[in-house]
Residue frames as a rotation matrix with the C-alpha (Angstrom) as fourth column:
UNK 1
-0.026 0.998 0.054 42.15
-0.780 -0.054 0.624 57.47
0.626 -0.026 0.780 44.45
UNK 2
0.541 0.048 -0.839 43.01
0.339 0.901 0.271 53.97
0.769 -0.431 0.471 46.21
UNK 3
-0.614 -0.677 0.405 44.57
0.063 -0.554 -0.830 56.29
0.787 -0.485 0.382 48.95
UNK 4
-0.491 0.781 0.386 41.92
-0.734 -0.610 0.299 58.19
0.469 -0.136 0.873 49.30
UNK 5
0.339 0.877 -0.341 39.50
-0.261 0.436 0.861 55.09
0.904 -0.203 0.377 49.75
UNK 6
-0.043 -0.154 -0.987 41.76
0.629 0.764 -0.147 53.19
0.777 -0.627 0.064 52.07
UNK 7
-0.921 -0.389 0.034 42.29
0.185 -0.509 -0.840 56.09
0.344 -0.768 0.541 54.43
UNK 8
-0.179 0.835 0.520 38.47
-0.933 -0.311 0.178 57.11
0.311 -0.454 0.835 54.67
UNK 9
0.473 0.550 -0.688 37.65
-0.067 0.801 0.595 53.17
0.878 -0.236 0.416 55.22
UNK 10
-0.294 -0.483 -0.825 40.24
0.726 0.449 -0.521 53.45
0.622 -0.752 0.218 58.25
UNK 11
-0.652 0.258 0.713 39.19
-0.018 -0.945 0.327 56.43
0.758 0.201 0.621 59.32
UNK 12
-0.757 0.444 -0.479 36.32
0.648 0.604 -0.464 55.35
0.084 -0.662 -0.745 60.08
UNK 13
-0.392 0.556 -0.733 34.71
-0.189 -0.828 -0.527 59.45
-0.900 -0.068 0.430 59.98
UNK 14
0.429 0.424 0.798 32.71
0.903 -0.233 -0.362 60.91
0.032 0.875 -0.482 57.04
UNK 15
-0.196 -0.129 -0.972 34.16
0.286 -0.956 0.069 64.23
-0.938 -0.264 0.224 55.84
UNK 16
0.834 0.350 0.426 32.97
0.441 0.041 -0.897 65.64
-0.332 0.936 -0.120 52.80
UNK 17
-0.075 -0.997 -0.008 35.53
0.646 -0.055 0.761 66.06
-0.759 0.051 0.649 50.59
UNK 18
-0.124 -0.190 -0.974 36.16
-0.137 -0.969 0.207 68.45
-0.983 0.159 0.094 47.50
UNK 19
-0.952 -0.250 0.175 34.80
0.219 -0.158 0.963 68.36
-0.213 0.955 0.205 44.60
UNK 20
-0.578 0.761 -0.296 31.08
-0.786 -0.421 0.454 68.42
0.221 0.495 0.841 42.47
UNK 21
0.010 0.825 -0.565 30.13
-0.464 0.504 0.728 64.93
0.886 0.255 0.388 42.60
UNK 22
0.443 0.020 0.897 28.76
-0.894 0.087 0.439 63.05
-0.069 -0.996 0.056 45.27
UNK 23
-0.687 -0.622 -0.376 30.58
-0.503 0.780 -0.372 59.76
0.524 -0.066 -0.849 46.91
UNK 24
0.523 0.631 0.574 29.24
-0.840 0.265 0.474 57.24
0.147 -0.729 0.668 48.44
UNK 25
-0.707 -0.647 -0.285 31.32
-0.460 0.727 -0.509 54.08
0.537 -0.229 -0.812 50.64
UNK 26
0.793 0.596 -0.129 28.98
-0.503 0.759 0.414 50.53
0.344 -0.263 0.901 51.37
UNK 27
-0.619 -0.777 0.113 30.46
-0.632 0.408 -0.659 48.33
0.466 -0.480 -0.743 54.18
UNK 28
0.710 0.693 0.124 29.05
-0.656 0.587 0.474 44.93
0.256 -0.419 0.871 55.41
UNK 29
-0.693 -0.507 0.512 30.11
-0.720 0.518 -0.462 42.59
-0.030 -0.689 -0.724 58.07
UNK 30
-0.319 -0.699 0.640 30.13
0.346 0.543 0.765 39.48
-0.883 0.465 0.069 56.81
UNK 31
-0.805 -0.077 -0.588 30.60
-0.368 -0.714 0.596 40.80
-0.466 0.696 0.546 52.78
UNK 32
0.254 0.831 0.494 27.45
0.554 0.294 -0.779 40.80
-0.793 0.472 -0.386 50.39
UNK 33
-0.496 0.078 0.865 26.55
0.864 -0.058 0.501 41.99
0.089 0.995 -0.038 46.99
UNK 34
-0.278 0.531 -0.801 25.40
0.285 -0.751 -0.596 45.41
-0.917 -0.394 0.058 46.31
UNK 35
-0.219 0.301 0.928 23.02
0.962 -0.092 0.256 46.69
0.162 0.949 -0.269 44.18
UNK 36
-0.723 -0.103 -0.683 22.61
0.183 -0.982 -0.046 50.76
-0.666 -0.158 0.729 43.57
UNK 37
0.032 0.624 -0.781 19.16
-0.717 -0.530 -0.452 51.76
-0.696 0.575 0.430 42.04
UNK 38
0.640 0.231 0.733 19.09
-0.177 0.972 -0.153 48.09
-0.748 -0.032 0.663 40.97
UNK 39
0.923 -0.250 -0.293 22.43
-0.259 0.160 -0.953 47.85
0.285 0.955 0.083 39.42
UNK 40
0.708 -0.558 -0.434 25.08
0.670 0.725 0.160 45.41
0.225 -0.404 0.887 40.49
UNK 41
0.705 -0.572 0.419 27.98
-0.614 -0.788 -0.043 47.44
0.355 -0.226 -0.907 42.33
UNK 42
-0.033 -0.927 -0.375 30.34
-0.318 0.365 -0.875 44.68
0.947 0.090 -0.307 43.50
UNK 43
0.572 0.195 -0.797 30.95
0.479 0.709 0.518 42.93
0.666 -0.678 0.312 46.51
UNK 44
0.989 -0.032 0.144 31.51
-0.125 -0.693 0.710 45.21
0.077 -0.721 -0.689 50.03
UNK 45
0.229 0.472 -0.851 32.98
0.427 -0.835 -0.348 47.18
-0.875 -0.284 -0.393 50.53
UNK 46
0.465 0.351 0.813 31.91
0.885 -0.201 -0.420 49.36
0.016 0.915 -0.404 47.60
UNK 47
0.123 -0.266 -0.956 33.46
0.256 -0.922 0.289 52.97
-0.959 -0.280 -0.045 47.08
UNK 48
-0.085 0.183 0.979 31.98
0.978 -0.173 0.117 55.21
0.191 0.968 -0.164 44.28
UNK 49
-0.250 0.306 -0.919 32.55
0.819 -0.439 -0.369 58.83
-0.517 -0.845 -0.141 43.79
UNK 50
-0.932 -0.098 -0.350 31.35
-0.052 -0.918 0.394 60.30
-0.360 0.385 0.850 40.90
UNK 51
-0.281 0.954 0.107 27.68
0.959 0.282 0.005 59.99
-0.026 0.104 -0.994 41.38
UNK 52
-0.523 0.475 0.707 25.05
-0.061 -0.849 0.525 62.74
0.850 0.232 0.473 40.97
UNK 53
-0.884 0.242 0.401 23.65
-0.468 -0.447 -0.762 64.26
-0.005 -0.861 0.508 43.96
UNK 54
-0.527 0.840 -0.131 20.00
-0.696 -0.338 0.634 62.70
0.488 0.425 0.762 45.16
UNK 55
0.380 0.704 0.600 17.95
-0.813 0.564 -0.146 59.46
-0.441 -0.432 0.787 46.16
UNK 56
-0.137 -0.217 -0.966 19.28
-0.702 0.710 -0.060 56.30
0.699 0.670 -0.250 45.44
UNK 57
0.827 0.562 -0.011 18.09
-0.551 0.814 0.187 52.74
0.114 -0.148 0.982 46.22
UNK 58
0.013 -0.999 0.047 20.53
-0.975 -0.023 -0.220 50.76
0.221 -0.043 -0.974 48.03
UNK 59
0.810 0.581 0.084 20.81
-0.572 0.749 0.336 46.72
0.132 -0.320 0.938 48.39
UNK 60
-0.318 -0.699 0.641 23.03
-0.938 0.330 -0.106 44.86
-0.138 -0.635 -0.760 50.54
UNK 61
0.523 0.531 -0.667 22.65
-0.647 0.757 0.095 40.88
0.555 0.382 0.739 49.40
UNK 62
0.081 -0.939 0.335 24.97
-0.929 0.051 0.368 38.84
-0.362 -0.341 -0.868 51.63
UNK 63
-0.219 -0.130 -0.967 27.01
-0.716 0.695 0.069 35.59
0.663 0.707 -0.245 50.27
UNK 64
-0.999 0.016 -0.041 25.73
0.029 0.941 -0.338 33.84
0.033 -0.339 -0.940 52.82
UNK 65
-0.617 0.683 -0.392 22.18
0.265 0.649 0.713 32.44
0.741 0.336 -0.581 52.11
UNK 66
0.038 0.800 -0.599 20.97
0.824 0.314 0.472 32.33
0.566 -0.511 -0.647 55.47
UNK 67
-0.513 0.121 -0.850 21.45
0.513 -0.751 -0.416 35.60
-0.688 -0.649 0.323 56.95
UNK 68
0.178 0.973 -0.146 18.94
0.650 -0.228 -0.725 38.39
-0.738 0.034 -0.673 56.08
UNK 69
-0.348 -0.573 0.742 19.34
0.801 -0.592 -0.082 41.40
0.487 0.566 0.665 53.20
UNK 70
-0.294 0.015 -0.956 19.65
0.439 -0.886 -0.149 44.89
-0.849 -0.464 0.254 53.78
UNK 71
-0.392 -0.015 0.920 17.83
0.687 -0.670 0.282 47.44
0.612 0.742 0.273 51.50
UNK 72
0.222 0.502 -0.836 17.27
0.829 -0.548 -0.109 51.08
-0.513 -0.669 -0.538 51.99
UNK 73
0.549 0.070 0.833 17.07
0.766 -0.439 -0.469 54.53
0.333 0.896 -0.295 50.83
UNK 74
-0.248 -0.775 -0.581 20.29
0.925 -0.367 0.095 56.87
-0.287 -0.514 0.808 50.90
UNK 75
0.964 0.254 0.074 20.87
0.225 -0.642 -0.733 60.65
-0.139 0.724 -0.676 49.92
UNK 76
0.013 -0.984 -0.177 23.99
0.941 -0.047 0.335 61.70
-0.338 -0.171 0.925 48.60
UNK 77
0.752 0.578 -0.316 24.72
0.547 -0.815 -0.189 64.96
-0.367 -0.031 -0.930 48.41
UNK 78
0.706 -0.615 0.352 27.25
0.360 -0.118 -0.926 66.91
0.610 0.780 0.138 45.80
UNK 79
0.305 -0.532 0.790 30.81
-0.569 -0.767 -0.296 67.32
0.764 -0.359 -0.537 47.61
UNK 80
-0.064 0.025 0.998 30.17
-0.997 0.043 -0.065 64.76
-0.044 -0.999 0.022 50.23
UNK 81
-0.632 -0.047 -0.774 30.25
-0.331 0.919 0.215 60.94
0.701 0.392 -0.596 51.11
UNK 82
0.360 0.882 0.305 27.98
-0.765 0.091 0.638 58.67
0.534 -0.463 0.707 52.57
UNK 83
-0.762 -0.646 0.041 28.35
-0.602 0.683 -0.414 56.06
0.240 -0.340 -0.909 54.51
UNK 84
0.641 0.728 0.243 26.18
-0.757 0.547 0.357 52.89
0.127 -0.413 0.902 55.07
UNK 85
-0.503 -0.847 -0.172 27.66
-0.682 0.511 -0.523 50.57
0.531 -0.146 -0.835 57.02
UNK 86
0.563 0.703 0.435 25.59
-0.821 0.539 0.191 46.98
-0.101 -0.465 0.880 58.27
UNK 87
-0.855 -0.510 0.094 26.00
-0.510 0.860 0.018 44.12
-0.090 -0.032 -0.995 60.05
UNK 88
-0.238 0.693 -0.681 23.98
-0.747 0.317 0.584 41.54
0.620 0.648 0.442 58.26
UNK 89
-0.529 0.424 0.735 22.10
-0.745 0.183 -0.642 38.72
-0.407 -0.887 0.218 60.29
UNK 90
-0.855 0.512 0.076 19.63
0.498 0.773 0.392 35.42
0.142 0.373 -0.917 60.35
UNK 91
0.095 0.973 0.210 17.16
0.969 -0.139 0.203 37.39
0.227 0.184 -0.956 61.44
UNK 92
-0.127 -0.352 0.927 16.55
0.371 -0.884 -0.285 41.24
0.920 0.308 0.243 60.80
UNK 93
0.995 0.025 0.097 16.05
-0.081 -0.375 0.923 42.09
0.060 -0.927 -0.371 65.12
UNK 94
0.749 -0.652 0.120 19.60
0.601 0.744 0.292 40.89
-0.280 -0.147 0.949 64.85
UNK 95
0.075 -0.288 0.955 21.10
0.897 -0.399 -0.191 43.07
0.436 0.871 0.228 61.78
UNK 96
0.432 -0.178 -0.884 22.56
0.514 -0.757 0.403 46.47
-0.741 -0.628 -0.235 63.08
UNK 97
-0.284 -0.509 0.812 23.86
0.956 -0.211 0.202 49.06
0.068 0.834 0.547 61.14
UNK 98
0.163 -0.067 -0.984 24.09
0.275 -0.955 0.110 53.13
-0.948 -0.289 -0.137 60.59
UNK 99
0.418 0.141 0.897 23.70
0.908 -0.111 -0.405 55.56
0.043 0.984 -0.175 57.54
UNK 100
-0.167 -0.244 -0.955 25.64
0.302 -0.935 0.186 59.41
-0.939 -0.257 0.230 57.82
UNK 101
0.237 0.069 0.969 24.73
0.951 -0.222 -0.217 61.64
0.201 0.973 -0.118 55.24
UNK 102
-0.514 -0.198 -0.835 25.32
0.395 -0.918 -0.026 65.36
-0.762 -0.343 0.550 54.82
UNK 103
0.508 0.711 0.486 22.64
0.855 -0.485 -0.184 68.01
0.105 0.509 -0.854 53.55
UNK 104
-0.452 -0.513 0.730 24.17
0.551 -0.804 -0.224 71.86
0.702 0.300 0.646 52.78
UNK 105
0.338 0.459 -0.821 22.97
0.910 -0.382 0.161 74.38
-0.240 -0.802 -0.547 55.34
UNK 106
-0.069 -0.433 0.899 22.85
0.053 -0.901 -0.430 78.10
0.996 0.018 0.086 55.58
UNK 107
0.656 -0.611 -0.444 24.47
-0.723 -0.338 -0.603 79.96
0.218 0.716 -0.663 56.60
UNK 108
0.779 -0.351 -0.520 27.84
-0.307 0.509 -0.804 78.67
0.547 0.786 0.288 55.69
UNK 109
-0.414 -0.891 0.186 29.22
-0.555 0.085 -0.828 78.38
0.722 -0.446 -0.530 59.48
UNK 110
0.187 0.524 0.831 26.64
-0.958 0.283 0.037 76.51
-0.216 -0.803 0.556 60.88
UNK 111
-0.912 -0.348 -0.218 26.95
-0.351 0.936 -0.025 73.18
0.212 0.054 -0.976 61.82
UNK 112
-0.322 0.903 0.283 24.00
-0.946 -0.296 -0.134 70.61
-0.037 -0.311 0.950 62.65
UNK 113
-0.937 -0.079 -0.341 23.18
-0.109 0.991 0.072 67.00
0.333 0.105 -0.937 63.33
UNK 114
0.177 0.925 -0.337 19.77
-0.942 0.259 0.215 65.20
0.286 0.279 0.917 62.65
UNK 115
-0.810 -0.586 0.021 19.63
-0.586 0.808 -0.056 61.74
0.016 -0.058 -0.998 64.36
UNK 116
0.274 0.904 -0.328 16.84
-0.890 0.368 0.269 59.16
0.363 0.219 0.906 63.66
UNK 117
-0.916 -0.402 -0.005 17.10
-0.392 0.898 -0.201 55.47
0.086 -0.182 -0.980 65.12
UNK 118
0.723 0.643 -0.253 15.32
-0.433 0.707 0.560 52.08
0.539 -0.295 0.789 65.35
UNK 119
0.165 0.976 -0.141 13.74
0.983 -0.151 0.108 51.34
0.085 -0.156 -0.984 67.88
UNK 120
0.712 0.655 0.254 12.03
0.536 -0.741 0.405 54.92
0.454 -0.152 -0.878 68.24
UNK 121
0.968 0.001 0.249 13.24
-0.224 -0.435 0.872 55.96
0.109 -0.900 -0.421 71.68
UNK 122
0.707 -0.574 -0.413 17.31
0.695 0.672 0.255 55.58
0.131 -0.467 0.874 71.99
UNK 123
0.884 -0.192 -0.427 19.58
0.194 -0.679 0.708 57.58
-0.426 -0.709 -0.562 74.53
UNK 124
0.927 -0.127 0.353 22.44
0.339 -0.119 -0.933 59.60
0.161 0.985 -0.067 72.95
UNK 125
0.675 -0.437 -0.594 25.56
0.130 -0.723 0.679 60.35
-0.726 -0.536 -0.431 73.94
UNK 126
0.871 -0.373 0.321 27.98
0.096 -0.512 -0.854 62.61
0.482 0.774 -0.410 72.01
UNK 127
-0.159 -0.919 0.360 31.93
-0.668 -0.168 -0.725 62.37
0.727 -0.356 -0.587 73.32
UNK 128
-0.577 -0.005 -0.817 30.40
0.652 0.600 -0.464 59.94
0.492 -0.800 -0.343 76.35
UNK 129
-0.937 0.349 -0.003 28.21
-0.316 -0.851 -0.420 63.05
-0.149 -0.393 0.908 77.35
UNK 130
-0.273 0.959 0.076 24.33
0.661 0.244 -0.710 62.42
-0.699 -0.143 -0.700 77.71
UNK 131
-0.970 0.242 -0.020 22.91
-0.188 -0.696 0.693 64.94
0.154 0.676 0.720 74.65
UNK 132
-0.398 0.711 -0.579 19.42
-0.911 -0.379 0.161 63.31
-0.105 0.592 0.799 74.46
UNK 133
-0.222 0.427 0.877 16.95
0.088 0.904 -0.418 60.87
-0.971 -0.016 -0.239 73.24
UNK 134
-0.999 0.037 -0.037 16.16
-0.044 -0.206 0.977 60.40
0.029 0.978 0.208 69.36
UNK 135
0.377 -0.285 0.881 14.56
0.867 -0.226 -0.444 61.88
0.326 0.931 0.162 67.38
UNK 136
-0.010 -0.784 -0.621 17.92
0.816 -0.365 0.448 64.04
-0.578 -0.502 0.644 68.13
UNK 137
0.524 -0.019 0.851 18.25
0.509 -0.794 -0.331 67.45
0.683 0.607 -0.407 66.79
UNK 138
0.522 -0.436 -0.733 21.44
0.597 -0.426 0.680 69.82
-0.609 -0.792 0.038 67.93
UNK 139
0.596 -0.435 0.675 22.69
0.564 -0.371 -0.738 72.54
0.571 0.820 0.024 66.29
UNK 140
0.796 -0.410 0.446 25.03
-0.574 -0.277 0.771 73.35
-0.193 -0.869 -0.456 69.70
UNK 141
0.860 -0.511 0.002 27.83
0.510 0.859 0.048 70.55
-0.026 -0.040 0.999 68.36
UNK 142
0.276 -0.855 -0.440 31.31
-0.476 -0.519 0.710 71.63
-0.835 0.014 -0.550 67.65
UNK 143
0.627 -0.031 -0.779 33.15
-0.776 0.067 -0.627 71.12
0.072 0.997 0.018 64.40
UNK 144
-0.229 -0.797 0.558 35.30
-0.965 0.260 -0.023 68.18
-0.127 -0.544 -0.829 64.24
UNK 145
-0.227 0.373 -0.900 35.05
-0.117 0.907 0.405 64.46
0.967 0.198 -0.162 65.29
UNK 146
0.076 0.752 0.654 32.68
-0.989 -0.024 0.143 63.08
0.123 -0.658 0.742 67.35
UNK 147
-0.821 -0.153 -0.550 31.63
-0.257 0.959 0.117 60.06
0.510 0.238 -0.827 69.05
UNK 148
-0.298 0.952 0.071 28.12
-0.730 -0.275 0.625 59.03
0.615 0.134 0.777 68.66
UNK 149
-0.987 -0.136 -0.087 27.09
-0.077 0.871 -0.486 56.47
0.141 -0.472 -0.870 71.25
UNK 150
-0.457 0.889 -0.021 23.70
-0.721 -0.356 0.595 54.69
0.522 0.287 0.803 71.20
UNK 151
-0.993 -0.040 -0.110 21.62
0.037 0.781 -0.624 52.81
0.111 -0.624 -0.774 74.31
UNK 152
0.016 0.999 0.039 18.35
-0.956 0.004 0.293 51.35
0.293 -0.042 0.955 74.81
UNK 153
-0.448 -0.299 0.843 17.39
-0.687 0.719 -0.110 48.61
-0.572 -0.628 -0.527 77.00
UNK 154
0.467 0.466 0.751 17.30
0.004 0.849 -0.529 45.19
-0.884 0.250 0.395 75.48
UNK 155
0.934 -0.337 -0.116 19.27
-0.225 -0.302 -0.926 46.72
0.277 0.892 -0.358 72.56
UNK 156
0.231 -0.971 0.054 23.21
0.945 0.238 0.225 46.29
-0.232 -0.001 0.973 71.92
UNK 157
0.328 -0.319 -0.889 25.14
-0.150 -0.947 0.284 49.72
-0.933 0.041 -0.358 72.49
UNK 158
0.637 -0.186 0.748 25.76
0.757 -0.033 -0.652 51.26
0.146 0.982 0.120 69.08
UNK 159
0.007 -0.682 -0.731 29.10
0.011 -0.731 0.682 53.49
-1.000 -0.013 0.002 68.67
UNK 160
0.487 -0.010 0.873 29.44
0.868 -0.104 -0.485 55.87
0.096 0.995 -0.042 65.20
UNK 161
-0.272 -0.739 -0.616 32.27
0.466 -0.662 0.587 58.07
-0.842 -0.127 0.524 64.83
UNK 162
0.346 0.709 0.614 31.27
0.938 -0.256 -0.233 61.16
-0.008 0.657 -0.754 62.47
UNK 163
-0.284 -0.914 0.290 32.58
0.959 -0.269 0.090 64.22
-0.004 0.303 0.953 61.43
UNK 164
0.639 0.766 0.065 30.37
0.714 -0.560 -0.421 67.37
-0.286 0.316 -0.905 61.88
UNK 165
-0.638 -0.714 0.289 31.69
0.749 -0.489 0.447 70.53
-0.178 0.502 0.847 59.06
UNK 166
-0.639 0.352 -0.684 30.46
0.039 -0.873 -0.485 74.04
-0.768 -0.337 0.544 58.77
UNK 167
-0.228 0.531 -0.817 27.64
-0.883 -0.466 -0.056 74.69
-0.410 0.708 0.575 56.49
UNK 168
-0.508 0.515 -0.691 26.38
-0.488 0.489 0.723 71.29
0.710 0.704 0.003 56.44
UNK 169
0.349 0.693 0.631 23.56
-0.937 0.254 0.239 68.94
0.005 -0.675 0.738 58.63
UNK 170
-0.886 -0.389 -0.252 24.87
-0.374 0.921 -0.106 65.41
0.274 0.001 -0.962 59.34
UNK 171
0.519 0.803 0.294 22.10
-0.855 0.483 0.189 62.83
0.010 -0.350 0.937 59.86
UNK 172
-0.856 -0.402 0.326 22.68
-0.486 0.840 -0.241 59.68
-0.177 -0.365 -0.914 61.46
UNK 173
0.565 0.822 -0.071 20.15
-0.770 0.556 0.313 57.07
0.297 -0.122 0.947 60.71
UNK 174
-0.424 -0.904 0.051 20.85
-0.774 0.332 -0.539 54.20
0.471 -0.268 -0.841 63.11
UNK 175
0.410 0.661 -0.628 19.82
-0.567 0.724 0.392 50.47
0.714 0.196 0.673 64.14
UNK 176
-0.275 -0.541 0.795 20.30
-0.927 0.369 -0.070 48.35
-0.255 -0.756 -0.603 67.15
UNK 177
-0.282 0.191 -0.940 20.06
-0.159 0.957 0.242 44.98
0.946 0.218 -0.239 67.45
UNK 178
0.689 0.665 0.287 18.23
-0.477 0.118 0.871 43.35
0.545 -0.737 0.399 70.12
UNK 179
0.108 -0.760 0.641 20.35
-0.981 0.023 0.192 41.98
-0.161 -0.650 -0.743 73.02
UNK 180
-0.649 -0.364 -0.668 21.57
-0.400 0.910 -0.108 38.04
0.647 0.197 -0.737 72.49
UNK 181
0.533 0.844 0.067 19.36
-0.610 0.328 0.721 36.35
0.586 -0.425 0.689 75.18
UNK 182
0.874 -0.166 -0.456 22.00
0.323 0.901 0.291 33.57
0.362 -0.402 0.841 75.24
UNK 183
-0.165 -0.966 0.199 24.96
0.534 -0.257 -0.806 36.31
0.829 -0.027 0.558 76.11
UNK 184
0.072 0.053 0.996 23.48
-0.606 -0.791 0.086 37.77
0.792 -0.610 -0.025 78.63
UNK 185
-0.927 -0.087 0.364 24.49
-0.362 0.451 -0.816 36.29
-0.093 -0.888 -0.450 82.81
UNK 186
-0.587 0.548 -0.596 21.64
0.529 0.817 0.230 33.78
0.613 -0.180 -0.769 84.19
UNK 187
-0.111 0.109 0.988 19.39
-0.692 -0.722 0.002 35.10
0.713 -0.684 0.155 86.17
UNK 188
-0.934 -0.226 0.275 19.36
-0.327 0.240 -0.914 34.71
0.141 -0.944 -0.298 89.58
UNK 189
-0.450 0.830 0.329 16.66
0.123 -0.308 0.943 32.91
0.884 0.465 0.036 90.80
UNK 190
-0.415 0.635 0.652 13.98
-0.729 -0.661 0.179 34.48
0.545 -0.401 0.737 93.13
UNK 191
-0.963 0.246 -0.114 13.08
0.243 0.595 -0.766 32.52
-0.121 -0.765 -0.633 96.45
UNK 192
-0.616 0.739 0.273 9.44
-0.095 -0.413 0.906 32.12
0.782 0.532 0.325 96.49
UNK 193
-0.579 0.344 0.739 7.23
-0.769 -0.533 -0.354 33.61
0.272 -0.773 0.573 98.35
UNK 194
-0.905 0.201 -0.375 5.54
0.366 0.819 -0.442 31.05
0.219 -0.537 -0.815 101.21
């Protein structure tokens, strides 16, 4: 089982794996406290896989004080792992981060990916290919791994690597952070007009 975890945490993908219950694997950058349907789960990263399929309340506390928490609602679905993975922050424009679930589909060779993001409106590309703007919907993907790439101006590019398998719907839910202000070049300034 400590195999298992370490290899999916390098990884980096989601594949659902084999069995009944569902899994689920919490990562946070710097580490926090997690709580699961308000019960104390240990300090990131978390990896639990004999849960029951469904809705579950997820909180991300971090040990430092001054940055921001993370709560939200996963699904986990029997067979399969989630993945929530956030970087925590002083303030939540800051805080980035990405959920992957998988939902069963029929029939049992289709494939399908569901992307949602904040903000609203952000350009997709799939391998480095343009695909789209969210809210994303493709059911044209190949099986396999992917690389999700997310832009929007003023936003920091988001990359999620993801696994799409027959007979099930990946969803990405996914967060930028706003752009540093103080990382970005000076501007030039602008002779004025006489």
């Amino acid at each position: 089982s400590l195999l298992l975890f370490s290899s999916i945490l390098l990884s980096a993908c989601t594949v659902p794996f084999i069995g009944k219950k569902a899994g689920i694997q919490i990562t946070s950058n710097p580490q926090g406290m997690v709580t699961i349907n308000s019960e104390s789960s240990g300090q990131t990263p978390v990896y639990q896989e004999n849960l029951k399929a469904g809705s579950y309340s997820v909180q991300i506390s971090p040990l430092d004080t001054t940055l921001q928490p993370w709560e939200g609602k996963v699904t986990l679905t029997s067979g399969t792992l989630t993945v929530v993975d956030r970087q925590l922050a002083v303030t939540p424009d800051q805080a980035h981060g990405h959920t992957l679930y998988f939902e069963k589909i029929d029939p049992k060779d289709s494939l399908e990916v569901n992307i949602t993001s904040l903000p609203n409106t952000v350009s997709v590309l799939i391998d480095g290919s343009p695909a789209g703007f969210t809210p994303f919907s493709s059911k044209s993907i190949t099986a396999g791994g992917h690389t999700f790439t997310f832009t929007a101006p003023g936003f920091q590019d988001k990359v999620v690597k993801a696994s799409m398998e027959p007979g099930f719907r990946l969803n990405i839910n996914v967060q930028l952070a706003t752009q540093n202000i103080a990382n970005l070049p000076p501007a030039t300034p602008t002779p004025e007009a006489t």
